[in-house]
C-alpha positions as CSV (number, residue, x, y, z in Angstrom):
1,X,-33.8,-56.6,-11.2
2,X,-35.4,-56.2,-14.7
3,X,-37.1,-58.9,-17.4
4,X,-36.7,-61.0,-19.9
5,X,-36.9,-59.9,-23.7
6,X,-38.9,-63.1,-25.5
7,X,-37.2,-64.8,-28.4
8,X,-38.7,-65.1,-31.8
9,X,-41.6,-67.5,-31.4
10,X,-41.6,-67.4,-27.4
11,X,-45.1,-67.7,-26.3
12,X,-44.0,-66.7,-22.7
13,X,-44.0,-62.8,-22.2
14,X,-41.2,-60.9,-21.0
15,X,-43.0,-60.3,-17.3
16,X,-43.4,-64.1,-17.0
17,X,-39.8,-64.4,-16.2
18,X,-37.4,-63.0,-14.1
19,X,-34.1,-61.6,-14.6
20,X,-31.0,-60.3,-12.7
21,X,-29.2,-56.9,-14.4
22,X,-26.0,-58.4,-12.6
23,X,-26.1,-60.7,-15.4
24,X,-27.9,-59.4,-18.2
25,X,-26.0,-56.5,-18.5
26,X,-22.7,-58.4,-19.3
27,X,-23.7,-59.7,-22.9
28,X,-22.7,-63.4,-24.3
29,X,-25.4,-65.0,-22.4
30,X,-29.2,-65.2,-22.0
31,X,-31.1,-66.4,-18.6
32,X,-33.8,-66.3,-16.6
33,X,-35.5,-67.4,-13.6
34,X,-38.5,-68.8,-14.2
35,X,-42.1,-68.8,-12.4
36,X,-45.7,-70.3,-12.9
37,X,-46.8,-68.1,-15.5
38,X,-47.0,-69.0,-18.7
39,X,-47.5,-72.4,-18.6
40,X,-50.0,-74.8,-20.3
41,X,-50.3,-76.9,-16.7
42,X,-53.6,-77.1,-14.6
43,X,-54.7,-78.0,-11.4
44,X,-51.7,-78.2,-8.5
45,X,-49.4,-77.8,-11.2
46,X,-51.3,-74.8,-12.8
47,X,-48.6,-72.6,-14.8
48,X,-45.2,-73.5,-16.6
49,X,-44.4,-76.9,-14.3
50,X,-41.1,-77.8,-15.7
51,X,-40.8,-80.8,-12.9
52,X,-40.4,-84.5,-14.8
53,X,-40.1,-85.9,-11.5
54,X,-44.1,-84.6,-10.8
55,X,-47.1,-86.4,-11.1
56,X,-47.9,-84.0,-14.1
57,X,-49.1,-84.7,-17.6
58,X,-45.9,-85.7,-18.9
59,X,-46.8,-83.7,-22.3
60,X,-47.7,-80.5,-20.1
61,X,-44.4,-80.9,-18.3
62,X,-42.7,-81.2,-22.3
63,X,-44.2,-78.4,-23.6
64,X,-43.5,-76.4,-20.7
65,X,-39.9,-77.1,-20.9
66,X,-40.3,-76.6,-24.6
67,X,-41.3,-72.8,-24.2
68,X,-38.6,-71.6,-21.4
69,X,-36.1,-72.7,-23.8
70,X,-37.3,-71.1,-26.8
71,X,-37.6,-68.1,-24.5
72,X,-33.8,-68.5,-24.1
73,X,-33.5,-68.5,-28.0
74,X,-32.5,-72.7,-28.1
75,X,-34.4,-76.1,-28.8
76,X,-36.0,-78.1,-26.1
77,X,-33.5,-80.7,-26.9
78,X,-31.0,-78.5,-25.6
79,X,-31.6,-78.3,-22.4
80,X,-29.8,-79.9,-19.6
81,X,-31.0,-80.3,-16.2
82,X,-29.6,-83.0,-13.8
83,X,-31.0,-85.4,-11.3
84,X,-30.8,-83.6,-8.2
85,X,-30.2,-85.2,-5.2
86,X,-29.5,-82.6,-2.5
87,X,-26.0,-83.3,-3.3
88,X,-22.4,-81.8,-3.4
89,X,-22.0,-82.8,-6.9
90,X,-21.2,-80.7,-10.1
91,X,-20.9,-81.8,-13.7
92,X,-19.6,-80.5,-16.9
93,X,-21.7,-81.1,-19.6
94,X,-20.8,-80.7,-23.0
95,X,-23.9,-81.9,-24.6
96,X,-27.6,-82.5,-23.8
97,X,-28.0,-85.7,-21.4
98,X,-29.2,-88.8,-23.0
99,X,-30.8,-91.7,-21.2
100,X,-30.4,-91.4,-17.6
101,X,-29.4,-88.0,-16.0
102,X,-26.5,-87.6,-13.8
103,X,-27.3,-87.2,-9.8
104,X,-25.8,-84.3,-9.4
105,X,-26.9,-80.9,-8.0
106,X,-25.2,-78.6,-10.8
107,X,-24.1,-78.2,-14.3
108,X,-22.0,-75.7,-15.9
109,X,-20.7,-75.6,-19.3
110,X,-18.3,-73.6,-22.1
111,X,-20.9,-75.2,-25.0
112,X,-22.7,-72.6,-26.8
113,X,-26.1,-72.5,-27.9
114,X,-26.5,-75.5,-24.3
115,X,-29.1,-74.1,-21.9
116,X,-28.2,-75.1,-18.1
117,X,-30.5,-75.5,-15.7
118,X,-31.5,-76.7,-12.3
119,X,-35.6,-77.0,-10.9
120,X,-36.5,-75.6,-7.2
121,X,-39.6,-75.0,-5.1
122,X,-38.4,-73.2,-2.5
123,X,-34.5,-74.0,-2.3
124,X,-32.2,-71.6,-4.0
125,X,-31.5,-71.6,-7.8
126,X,-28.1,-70.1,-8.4
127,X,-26.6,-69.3,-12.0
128,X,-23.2,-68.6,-12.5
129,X,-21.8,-66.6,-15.3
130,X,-17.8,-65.8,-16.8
131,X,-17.8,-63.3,-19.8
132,X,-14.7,-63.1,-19.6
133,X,-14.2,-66.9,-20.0
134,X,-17.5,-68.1,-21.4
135,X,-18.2,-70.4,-18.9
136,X,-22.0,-70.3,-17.4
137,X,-23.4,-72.7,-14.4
138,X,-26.4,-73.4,-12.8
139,X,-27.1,-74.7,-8.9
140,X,-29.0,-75.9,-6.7
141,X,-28.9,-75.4,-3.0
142,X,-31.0,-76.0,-0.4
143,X,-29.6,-76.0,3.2
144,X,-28.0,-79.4,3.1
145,X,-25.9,-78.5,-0.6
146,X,-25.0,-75.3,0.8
147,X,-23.6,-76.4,3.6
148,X,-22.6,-79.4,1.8
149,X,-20.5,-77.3,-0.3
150,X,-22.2,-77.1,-4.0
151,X,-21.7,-73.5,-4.7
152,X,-18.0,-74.4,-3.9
153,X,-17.8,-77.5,-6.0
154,X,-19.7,-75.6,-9.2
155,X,-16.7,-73.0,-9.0
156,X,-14.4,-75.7,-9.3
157,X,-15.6,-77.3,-12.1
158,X,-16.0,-73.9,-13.9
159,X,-12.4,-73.8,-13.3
160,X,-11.9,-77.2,-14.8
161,X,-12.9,-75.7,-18.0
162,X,-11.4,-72.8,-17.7
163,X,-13.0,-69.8,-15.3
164,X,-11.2,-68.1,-13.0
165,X,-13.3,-67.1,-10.1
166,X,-12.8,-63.3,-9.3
167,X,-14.6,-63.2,-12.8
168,X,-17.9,-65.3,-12.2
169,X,-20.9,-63.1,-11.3
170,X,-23.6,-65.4,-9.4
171,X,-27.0,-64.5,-8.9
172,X,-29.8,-66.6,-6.9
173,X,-33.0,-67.0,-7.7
174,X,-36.5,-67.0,-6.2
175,X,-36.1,-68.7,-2.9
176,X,-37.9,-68.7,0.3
177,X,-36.8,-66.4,2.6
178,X,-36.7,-66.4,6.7
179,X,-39.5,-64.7,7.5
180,X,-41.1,-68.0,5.7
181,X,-38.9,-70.6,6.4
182,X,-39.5,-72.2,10.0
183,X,-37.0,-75.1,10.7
184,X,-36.4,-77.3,14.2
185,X,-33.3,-76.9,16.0
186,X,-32.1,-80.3,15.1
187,X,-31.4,-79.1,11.6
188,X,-29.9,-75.6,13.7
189,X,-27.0,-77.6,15.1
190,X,-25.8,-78.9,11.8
191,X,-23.9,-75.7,11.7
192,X,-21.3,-74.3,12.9
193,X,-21.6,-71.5,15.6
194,X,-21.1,-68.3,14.0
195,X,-23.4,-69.2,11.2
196,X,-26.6,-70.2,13.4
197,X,-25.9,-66.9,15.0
198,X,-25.7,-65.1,11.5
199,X,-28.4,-67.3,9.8
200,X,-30.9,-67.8,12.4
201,X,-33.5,-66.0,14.2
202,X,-35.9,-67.8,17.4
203,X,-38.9,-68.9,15.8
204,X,-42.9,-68.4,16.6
205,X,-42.9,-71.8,18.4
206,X,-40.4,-73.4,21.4
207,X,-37.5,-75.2,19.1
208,X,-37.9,-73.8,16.2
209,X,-35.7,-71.4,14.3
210,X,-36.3,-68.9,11.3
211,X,-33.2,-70.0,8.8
212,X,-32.1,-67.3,6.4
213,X,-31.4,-69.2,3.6
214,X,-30.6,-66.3,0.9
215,X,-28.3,-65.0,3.3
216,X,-26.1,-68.3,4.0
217,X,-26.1,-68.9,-0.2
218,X,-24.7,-65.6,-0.6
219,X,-22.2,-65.4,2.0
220,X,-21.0,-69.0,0.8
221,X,-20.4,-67.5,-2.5
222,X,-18.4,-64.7,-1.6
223,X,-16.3,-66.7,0.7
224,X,-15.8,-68.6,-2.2
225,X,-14.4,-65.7,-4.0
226,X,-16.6,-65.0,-6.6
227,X,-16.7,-61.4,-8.5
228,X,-20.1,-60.7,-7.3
229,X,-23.0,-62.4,-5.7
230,X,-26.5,-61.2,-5.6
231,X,-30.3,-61.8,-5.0
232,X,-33.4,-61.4,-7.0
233,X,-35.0,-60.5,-3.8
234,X,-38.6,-62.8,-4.5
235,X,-39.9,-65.2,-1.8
236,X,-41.1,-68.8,-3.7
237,X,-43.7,-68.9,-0.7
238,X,-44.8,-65.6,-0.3
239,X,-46.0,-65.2,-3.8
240,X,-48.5,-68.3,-4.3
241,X,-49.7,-66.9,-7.9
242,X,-45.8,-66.6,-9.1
243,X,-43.8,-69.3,-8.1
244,X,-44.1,-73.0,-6.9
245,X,-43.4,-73.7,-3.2
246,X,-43.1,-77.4,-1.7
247,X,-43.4,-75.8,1.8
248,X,-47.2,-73.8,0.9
249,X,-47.9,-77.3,-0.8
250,X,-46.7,-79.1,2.3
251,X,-48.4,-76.9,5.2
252,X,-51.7,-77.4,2.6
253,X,-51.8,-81.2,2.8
254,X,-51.6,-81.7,-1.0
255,X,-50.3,-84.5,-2.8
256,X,-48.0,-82.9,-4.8
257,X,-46.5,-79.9,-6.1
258,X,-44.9,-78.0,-9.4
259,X,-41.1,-77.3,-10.3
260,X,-40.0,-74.2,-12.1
261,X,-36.8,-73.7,-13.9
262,X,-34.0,-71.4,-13.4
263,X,-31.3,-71.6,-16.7
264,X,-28.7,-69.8,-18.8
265,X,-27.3,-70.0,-21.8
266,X,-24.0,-69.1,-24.1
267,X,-24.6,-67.5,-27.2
268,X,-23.9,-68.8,-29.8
């Protein structure tokens, strides 16, 4: 893992974001996965909350969008981010949405100079890159897309447009990992057999389960026959100062909670 370089006129610093060399070393495209620092929000949201859907200063939340993009080296008007739902759903996009944004739970496009991007606090950001092609994704996947089947359906509308998949190299994001992420076993018997003995460790308490989230993302991927999969190996809820987590917010009673963006970009 390495970091960002800041583009001209970036006022976020190249530690503020993270980066994956399993995509930064294969030129044509810019990404990163970004954190709280940086930003101009205070309070719960304190850093770079890029989440509309918050009860943030709608300006903070702007301007915070404003400066990941011009870290990627594009306009704020350029980037796209859906409506996520916790859905299956993938869409091309071919230009920056206007009006209402589609429900889906990924976006990839062949469009250069369009940034891509999904927001997570705590479920896994995944972006998806074809040099060879010049395709780029991004997803979101928390345990019910997953296993829903969004990393499959963002591969296929890649190759709508003209990936082929032993090409793409996917890389996810900051997400929480298993040591931090306690579920019941209701959610446990959603899956199938050999994955809750893959994925899923006893927990502290009587019916609960440690789920391994990065773990099921990346095996999903390579059974989906991508060139390579990876993790950028940071926890959302083991590193309060860095990234927002809706579980730390949740297990701290508060009200609400931040957003931060993970995106990528053809150039142009």
């Amino acid at each position: 893992m390495d970091h960002a370089q800041t583009s001209p006129g970036a006022a976020l610093a190249p530690s503020d974001v993270v980066r994956s060399s399993n995509l930064s070393t294969l030129g044509g495209a810019r990404h990163g996965f970004f954190g709280r620092p940086g930003g101009v929000s205070t309070g719960l949201y304190a850093g770079l909350n890029v989440g509309t859907g918050s009860e943030d200063d709608p300006g903070h939340v702007a301007e915070n969008r404003a400066r990941a993009s011009a870290f990627l080296g594009a306009p704020a008007d350029r980037l796209a981010t859906p409506w996520q739902v916790h859905s299956a759903e993938a869409v091309v996009v071919e230009a920056p949405f206007s009006g209402e944004r589609p429900k889906a739970d990924a976006v990839v496009t062949r469009v250069p100079g369009l940034v891509v991007g999904v927001l997570t606090a705590d479920c896994g950001p995944i972006l998806f890159h074809d040099p060879e092609n010049r395709v780029v994704g991004a997803a979101h996947a928390g345990w019910r897309g997953a296993l829903g089947g969004v990393l499959e359906a963002t591969l296929d509308a890649m190759e709508r447009i003209g990936t082929r998949r032993g090409a793409v190299r996917a890389v996810l994001g900051p997400t929480i990992t298993q040591a931090n992420y306690e579920v019941g076993a209701d959610m446990a018997d959603q899956f199938p057999q050999a994955d809750r003995q893959r994925f899923f460790s006893a927990g502290a308490a009587p019916g609960k389960a440690q789920f391994d989230l990065p773990g099921f993302i990346l095996s999903r991927l390579s059974a989906a026959g991508v060139g390579s999969a990876a993790f950028v190996g940071r926890c959302t809820y083991g590193e309060p100062e860095r990234f927002f987590s809706f579980r730390r917010t949740t297990l701290r009673g508060e009200p609400d909670y931040g957003r931060q963006l993970s995106a990528i970009v053809l150039d142009l």
